[in-house]
C-alpha positions in Angstrom: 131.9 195.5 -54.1 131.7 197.6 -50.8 133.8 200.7 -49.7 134.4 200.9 -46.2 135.1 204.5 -44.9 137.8 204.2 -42.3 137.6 207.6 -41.0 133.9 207.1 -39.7 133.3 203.5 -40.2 130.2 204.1 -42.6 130.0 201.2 -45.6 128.6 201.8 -49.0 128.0 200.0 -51.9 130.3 200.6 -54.9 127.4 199.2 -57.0 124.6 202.0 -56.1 126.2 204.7 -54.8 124.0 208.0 -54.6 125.3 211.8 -54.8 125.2 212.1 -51.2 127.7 209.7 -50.2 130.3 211.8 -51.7 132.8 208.8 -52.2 134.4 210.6 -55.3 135.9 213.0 -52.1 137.2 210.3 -49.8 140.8 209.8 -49.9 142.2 206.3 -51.8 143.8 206.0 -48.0 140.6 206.3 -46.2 139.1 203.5 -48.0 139.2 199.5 -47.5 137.4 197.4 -50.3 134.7 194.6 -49.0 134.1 192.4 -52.0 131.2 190.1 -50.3 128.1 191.3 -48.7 128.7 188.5 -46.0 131.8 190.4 -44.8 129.7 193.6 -45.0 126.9 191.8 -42.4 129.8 190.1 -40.3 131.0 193.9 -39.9 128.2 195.3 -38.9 127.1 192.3 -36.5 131.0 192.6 -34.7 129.7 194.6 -31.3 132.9 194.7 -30.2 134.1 196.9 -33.1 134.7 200.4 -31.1 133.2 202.7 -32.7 130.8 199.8 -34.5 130.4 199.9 -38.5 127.0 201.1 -39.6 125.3 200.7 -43.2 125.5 203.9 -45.4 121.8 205.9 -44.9 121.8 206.8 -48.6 123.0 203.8 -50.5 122.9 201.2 -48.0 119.5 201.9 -46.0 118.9 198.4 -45.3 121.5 197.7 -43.4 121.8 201.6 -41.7 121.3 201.5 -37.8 119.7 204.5 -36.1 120.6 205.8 -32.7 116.9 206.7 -31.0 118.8 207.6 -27.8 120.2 210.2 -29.7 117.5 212.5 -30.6 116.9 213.0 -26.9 120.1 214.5 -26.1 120.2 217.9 -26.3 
């Protein structure tokens, strides 16, 4: 099973999750419950999701997506 954090969009996997994801501390209401990993990849594939659903870094690395633009902004 997969926990999707509506607040920022960030899925994790129920199954691994790691001490820095912190999902013991997200509000019941702030979750949705994913319970195939081909929802999780049509999720993050949807590019017209504003703002778009990213892999957790910690838990889900795989499947985390990296901004390179962002490191340049000051």
């Amino acid at each position: 099973m997969y926990i999707l954090d509506l607040q920022t969009h960030i899925i994790h996997d129920a199954s691994n999750p790691r001490y820095e994801c912190q999902l013991n501390k997200l509000p019941k209401e702030q979750r949705k419950k994913i319970f195939t990993l081909d929802a999780v990849k049509r999720l993050l594939n949807d590019h017209q999701a504003k703002p778009p659903y990213n892999g957790c870094k910690y838990c889900m690395s795989e499947y985390h997506q990296f901004d390179m633009t962002s490191i340049f902004h000051a």
